[in-house]
Each structure stands twice: as C-alpha cells, then as structure tokens.
N, C-alpha and C positions, 0 to 999 in steps of 0.2 A: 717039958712043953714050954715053960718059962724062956727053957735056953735057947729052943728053937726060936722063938719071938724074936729077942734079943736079936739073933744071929742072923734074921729075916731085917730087920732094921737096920743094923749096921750094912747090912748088904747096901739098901735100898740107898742109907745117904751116903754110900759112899759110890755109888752109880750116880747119883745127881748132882755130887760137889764136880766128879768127872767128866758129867755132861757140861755142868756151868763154865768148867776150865776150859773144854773144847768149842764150845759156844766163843768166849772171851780169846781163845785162843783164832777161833776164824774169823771175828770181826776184826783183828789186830792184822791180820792177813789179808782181806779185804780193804781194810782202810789202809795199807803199806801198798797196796795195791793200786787203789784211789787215789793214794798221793803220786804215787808214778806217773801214772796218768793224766794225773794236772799239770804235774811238772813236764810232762812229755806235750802237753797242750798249750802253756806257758811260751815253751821252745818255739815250738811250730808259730805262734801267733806272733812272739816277737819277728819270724822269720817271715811278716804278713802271710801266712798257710792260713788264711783264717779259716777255710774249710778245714780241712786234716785238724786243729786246733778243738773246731769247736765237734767234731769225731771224739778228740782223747777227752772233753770233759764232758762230752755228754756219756763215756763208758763209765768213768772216773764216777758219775753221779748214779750211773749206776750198781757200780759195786758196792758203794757203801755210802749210805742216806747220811752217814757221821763227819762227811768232810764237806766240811762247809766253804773249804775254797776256791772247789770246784765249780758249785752254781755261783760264787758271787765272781771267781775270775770270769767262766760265760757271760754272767750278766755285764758285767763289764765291758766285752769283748762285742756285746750286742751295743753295748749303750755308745762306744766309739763307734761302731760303724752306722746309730742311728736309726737302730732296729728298736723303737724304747717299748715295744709293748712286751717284746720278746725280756729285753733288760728285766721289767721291770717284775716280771712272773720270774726268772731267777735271784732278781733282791732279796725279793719276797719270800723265796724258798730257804733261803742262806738264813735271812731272819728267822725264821721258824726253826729251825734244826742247829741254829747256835749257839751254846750254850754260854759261853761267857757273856758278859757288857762289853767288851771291847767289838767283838765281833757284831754282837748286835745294832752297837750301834753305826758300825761301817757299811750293814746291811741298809739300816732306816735310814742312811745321809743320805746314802745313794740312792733310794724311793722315792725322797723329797727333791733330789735334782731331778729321778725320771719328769714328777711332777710338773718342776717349774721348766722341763722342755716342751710338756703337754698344755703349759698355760693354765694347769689347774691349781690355781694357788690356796686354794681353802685345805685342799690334799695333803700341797706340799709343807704349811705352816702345822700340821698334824704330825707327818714322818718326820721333821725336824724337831719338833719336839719329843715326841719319843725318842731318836738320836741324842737328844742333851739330858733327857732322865736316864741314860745308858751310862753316858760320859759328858757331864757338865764343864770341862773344861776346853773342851774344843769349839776353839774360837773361830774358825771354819764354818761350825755348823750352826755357831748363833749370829754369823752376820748373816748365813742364806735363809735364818731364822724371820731376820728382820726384813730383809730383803722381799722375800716370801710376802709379809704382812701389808708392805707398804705397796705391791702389786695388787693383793687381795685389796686394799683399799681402795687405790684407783680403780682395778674393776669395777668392784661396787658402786663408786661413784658415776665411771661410765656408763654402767647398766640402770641407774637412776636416772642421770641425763636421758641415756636412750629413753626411758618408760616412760616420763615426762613428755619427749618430746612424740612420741610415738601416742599417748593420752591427748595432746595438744590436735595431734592430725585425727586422731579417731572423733574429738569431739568437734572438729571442723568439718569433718565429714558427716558428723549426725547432723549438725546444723544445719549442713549443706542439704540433706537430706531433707529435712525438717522442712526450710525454706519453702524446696523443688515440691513436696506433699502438700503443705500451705498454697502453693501457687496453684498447683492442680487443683484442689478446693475452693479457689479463688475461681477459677474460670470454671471450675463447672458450677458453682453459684452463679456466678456472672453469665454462662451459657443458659442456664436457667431462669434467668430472673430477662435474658433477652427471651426467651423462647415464649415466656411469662404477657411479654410486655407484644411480642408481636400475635399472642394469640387475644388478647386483651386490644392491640391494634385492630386487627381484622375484625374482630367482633364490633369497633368501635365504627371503623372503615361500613361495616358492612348496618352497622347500623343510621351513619352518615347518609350511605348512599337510600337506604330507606327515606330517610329524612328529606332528599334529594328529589327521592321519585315522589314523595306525597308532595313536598312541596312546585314540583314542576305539573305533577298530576294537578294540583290544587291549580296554578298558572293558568294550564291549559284551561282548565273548568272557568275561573276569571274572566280570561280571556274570550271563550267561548261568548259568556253574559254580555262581556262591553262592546263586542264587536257587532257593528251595523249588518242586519240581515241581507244577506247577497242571494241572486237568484238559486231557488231552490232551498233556501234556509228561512223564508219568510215562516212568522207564527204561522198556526194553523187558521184562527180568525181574521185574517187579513184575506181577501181575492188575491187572487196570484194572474199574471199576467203571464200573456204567451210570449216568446220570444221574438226583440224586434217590434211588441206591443207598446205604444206610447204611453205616456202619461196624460192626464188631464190637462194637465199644466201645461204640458207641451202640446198639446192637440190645439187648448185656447190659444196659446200663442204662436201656432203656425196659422190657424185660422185669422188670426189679428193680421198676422203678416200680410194673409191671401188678398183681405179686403183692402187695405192699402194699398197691395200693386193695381188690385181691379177699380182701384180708384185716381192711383197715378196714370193708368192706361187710358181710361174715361175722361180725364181730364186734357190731356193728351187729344184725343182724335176729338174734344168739342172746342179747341184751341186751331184744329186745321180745318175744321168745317167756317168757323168764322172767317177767318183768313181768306180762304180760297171761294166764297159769294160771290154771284153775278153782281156787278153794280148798272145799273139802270143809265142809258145813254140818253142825256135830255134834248141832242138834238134832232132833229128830225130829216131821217134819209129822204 
C-alpha cells in the first residue's frame, strides 16, 4: 500500500514539473513570437506604415503580456504622431509589466513627457520622479524634472493671479450689487416718505381750504353786517317803502322847491300888472 502512495506521487510531480516545463516552454514561444512582431512593427513604422505598424504591435501585445517593448514602442509610435492619451495608456502598461529599473524607468520618463504635452505639470513632476527612483543618473530625466516644477510653479502663480483677480471682480460686483440694492431702498424710502408727504399735503391742502371756506364764510357773514340795507333787505322794524316811494326828505325838499317857483312866478306876473296900469290923462278932451 505504502508503495502504491509512493508511486502515485512520484507520478503526480512528475506530471507537474512537465506541465511547468510546457507552460515555460509556451511562454518562451509566445514571447519569440511577440518579439517578431515588434520587430515586424518596428520595420513597418520606420517605413511610415504606421497602420500595418501599429497591427504587428498591437498582436505582439497580445501574445504575450511579458514583452514590454511592444506597448512602450506603440506608445511611442502614438506619442510622435500626437495621439498622447492613446501614448500614454501604453507607457503606463509597459511600466506595469516591466520588470527591471531600466525599463521602468523608460516607461515613467515617457508618462512625464506625455504630461508636460497635456500641460499637466503637477503629474509630470510625479512620473519623473519615479523615473529617477528607477535610474537616478539620467540627466534627461532630471532636467524635465526641474523643468516640470518651475512650469508647476508659474501655473500656480498664474492661477493665483487669476483668483485674485477673478475675487477683485466678484467683490466689485457684490458692491456693485450692493450699491444698485441700496439705491433701490433709497427711492423706495424716498417714494415713501414723498407719498407720506403728499398725503400729509392734501390733508393739509384740504384742511387749508376748510380754513378758506370758514374764513370767506365768516367774510361773507361780516360783510353781510357792514353793509348798508338795500331795498328789500331793510330790518324788519323799520317801514319799507314801495318802489319809486320818496323820502321825507325829499318830499320837504321838493315841496321847498314847489313854493319857491310859485313864488318866483307870483312875483313875476305882480311885476307886469304894475307895468302895464292905465295912467290917468290930466288934460281935458
């Protein structure tokens, strides 16, 4: 039974060391494969095929996940013709799946150039540092290091300028706001305080004109009193005369008058009786 065991194990690892060999043996196949195919993609793209080109390394990446010069020649092949979002998803894949520092850090230079062609400088001063924790001697990748930083800086600076000046206009516009609200509250006080003042007028107005009518009322009454009684206004204890009725006054003195003509006239005709007398003839006819 023992031996049976035995000879059941020996079986099993030696089916598995033969699997592992065949495994190892088709990835070395695949990857000889992959490299043809870069190299066949290589060719083409020197020969501007960028199509055809980017066919052998996009199969190339698919045979085998282990050759990493596949995505980073595409990425490349994207990053000259300007394609960088496309570049920058095969940098990114090359870095991941490479295993040495030298590779990796060929992958992350090239992430921080995609970077600094996107203008995103806070990104690309990240890929280039990880590029110099790979290989700290490439002087390449620590001047785009600095480069990188003194971009990121101006940015920053510009984008404070902007907020500043962008704060300056918003707060001149609250002002302005402010003002325009103020002013509206001003005249509707002011509309108020007129509306206030004219109903405070008219009431004043209306009470003037009262003041007006008692006082002309009063007048008229005044006047009524001072004024000489005309016909048909006499007191009630006084006789009233009929119309065209004389006065005493004037009755004595038109009678005054009468007896003075009737006495100029009298004098008058006893002035022609004298006159006009027989005178007696003393001679004798």
């Amino acid at each position: 039974m023992g031996k049976l065991i035995y000879t059941f194990l020996l079986l099993f690892i030696s089916v598995s060391v033969f699997s592992q060999e065949e495994d190892a043996k088709e990835k070395e196949r695949a990857l000889r494969t992959s490299t043809n195919l870069t190299w066949d993609g290589n060719k083409n793209l020197s020969e501007n095929n960028f199509v055809q080109a980017e066919v052998d390394y996009r199969q190339a990446i698919a045979k085998s996940p282990e050759n990493v010069a596949a995505p980073y020649n595409l990425g490349t092949a994207y990053y000259n013709n300007e394609t960088y979002s496309e570049a920058f998803g095969r940098f990114k894949e090359a870095g991941e799946v490479a295993t040495s520092k030298k590779d990796k850090h060929k992958a992350y230079h090239n992430m921080g150039n995609v970077f600094m062609k996107r203008k995103d400088y806070s990104k690309a001063v990240e890929a280039y540092k990880e590029a110099l924790r790979n290989d700290p001697t490439d002087d390449e990748t620590r001047y785009n290091l600095a480069l990188a930083k003194e971009m990121q800086k101006k940015e920053e600076e510009e984008n404070k300028d902007k907020n500043d000046e962008n704060k300056d206009q918003q707060d001149q516009e609250d002002k302005k706001d402010q003002d325009q609200n103020k002013d509206g509250d001003n005249k509707e006080d002011q509309n108020q305080d007129n509306k206030d003042q004219g109903e405070n007028g008219n009431e004043g107005d209306k009470g003037d004109e009262k003041k007006d009518e008692n006082k002309e009322g009063d007048g008229d009454q005044k006047e009524e009193q001072n004024k000489k009684p005309e016909q048909g206004d006499q007191p009630q204890d006084q006789p009233q005369r009929k119309p065209n009725q004389l006065s005493k006054q004037q009755v004595e003195n038109l009678l005054r008058a009468m007896q003075n003509a009737e006495k100029q006239v009298q004098e008058k005709i006893d002035a022609k009786k004298v006159k006009g007398a027989k005178v007696k003839n003393e001679k004798d006819w």
